[in-house]
C-alpha positions in Angstrom: -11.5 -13.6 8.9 -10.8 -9.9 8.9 -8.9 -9.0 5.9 -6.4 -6.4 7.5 -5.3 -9.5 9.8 -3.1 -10.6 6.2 -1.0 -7.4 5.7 2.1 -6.4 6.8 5.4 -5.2 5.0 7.8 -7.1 4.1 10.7 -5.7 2.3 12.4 -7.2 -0.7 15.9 -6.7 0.7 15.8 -7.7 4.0 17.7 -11.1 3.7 20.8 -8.4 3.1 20.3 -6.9 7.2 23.4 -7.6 9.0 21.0 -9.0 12.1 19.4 -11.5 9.4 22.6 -11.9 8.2 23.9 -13.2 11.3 21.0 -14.8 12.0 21.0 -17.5 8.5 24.8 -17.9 9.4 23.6 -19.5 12.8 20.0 -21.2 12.5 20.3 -21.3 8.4 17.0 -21.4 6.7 14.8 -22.4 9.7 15.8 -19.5 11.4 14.9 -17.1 8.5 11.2 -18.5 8.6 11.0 -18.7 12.0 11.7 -15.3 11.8 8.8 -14.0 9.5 6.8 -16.2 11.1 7.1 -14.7 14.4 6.2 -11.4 12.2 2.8 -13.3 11.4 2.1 -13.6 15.0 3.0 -10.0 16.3 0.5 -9.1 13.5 -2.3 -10.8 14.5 -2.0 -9.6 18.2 -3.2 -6.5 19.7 -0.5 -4.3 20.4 1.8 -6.5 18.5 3.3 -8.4 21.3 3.4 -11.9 22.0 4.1 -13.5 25.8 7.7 -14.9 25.8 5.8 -17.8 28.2 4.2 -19.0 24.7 7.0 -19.6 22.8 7.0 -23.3 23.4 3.2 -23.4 21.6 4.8 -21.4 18.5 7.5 -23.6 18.3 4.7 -26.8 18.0 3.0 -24.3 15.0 5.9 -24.0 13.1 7.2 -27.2 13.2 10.4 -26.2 14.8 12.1 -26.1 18.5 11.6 -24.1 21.4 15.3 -23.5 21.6 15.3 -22.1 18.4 12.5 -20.1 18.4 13.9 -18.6 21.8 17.0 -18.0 19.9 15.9 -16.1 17.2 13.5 -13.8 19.4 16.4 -13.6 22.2 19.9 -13.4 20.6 19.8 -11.8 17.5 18.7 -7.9 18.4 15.5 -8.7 16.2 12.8 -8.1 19.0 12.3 -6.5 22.3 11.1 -7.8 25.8 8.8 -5.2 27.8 8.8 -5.4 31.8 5.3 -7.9 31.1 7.5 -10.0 29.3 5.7 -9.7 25.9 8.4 -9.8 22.8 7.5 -7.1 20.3 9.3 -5.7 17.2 10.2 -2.1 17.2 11.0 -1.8 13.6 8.1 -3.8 12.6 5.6 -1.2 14.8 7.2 1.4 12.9 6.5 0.0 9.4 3.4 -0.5 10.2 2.3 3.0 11.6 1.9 4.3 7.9 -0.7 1.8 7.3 -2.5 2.0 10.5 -2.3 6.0 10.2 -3.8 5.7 6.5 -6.8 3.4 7.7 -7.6 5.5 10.7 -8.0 8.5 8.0 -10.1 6.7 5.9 -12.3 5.6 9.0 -12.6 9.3 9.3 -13.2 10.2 6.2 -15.9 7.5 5.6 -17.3 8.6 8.8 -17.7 12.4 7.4 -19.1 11.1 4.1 -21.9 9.7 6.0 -23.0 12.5 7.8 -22.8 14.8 4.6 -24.9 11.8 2.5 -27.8 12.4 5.2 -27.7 16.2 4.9 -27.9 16.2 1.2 -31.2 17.6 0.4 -34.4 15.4 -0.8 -36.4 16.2 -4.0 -39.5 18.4 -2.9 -42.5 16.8 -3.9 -45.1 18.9 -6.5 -48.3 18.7 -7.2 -48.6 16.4 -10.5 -50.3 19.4 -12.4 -47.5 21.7 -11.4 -46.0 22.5 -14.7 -44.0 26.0 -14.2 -40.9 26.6 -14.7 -40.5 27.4 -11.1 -40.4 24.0 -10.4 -38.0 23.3 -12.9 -35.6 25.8 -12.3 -35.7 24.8 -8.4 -34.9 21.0 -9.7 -32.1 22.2 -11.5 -30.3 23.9 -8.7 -30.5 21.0 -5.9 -29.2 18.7 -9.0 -26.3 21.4 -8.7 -26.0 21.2 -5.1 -25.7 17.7 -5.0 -22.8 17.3 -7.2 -21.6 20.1 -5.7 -21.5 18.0 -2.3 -20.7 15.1 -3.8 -17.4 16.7 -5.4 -16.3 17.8 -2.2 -17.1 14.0 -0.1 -14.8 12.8 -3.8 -11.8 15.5 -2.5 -11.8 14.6 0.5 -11.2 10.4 0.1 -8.8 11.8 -2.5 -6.7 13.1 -0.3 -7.2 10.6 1.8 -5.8 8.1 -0.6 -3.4 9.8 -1.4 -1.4 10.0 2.3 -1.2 6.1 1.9 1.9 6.2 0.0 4.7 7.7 1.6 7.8 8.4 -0.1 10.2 5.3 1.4 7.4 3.2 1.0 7.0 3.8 -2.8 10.9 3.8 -3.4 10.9 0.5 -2.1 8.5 -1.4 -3.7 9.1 0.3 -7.3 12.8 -0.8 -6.6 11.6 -3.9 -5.9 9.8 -4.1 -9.3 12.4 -3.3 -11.2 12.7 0.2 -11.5 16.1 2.4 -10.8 15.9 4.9 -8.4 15.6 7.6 -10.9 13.1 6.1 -12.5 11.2 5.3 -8.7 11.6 9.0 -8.0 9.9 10.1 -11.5 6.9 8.0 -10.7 6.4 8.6 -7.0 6.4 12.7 -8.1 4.4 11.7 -11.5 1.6 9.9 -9.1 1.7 12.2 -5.7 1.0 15.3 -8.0 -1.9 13.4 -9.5 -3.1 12.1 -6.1 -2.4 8.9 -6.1 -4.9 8.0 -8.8 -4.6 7.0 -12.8 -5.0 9.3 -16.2 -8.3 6.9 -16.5 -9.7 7.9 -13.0 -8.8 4.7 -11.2 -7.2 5.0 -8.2 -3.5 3.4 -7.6 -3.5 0.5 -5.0 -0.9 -1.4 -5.7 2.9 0.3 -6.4 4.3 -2.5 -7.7 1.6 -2.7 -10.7 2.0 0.3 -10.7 5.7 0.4 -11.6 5.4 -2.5 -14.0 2.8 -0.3 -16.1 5.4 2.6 -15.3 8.5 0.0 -17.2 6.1 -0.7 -19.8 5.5 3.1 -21.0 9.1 4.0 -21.0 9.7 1.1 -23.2 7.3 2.3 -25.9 8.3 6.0 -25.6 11.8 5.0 -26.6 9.6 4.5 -30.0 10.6 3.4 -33.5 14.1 3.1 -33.9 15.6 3.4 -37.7 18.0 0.8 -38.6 19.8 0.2 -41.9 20.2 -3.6 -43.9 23.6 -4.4 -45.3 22.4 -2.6 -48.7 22.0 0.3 -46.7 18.3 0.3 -47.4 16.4 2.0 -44.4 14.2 -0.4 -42.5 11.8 0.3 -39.4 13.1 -1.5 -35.9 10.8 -1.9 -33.1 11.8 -3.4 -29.7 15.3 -3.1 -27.8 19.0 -4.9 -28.3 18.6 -7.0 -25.1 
């Protein structure tokens, strides 16, 4: 199975939307699952729609009833019916436009790496006697303007990474991980001025790791704390009061 067919977003916080809201007050927990489950489906169709005439199928996937499954795509505000009489989610198109932006770029970009791999030029063969420094120097100088191509093919899927990670996207899911928003903010700005890739090289591809490494570091920059026993003898501290 194609691996893109797993991903979509799905917010830590959205139990807390008033339509959800309304929605668990009604149909409790089944209607909460039938509602991300429904979010499974859009994203394994083309478009992202689903034929309202096919609801009665979903309902026997998810163990649930057609009633409810009509309820939660047809009451709640959650989805949308086009004249074809597909249901669709408009807010879940437009979380995943980022994502389908970022992989068309990269299709790009992989497509331009190609065609500069093939025009990278080949070693000129020599004669096997054909000591001179001639040949040398000439060696030297297509070494230099491969890595010289192969820099620029790196800049460009730099960049490329690096328009993944929008800003709302990144504030979520550090918040998510634990981080306050100040602290979400210092690392999106710390990250987006480094490209999107780590001190070691490594690029970033997964913001919540990311932000757990981020907790981490400000933990041991608050350092060595100096403390002082009940003879008022000085004694090193490390850690935090919880």
């Amino acid at each position: 199975m194609n691996k893109d067919a797993y991903y979509f977003p799905h917010f830590c916080n959205a139990r807390h939307d008033r339509k959800i809201l309304r929605l668990r007050a009604d149909l409790k927990i089944e209607g909460y699952a039938v509602y991300f489950m429904l979010l499974e489906v859009l994203r394994e169709q083309d478009g992202f729609k689903y034929p309202c005439s096919d609801i009665d199928l979903l309902a026997n996937e998810f163990g649930s009833t057609e009633a409810i499954v009509k309820a939660v795509v047809m009451r709640y505000n959650l989805f949308e019916v086009d004249a074809d009489s597909n249901f669709f989610s408009l807010k879940f198109n437009e979380y995943m436009q980022p994502y389908l932006n970022a992989k068309e770029q990269r299709s790009l970009a992989g497509k331009k790496s190609a065609e500069k791999r093939k025009q990278l030029p080949t070693t000129v063969q020599r004669p096997f006697n054909d000591r001179s420094t001639t040949v040398q120097q000439s060696k030297v100088k297509e070494s230099k303007v491969k890595e010289s191509k192969i820099n620029e093919m790196k800049g460009e899927d730099s960049n490329t990474h690096a328009q993944e990670f929008n800003f709302d996207f990144v504030m979520q899911e550090a918040q998510c991980a634990g981080l306050s928003t100040q602290q979400a903010e210092a690392m999106y700005h710390h990250y987006n001025s480094q490209g999107w890739y780590k001190s070691n090289g490594q690029p970033v591809t997964d913001i919540k790791s990311a932000a757990n490494n981020w907790l981490n570091k400000e933990s041991e920059k608050r350092g060595k704390e100096t403390l002082y026993n009940h003879n008022n003898k000085k004694v090193e501290y490390y850690g935090f009061d919880e």
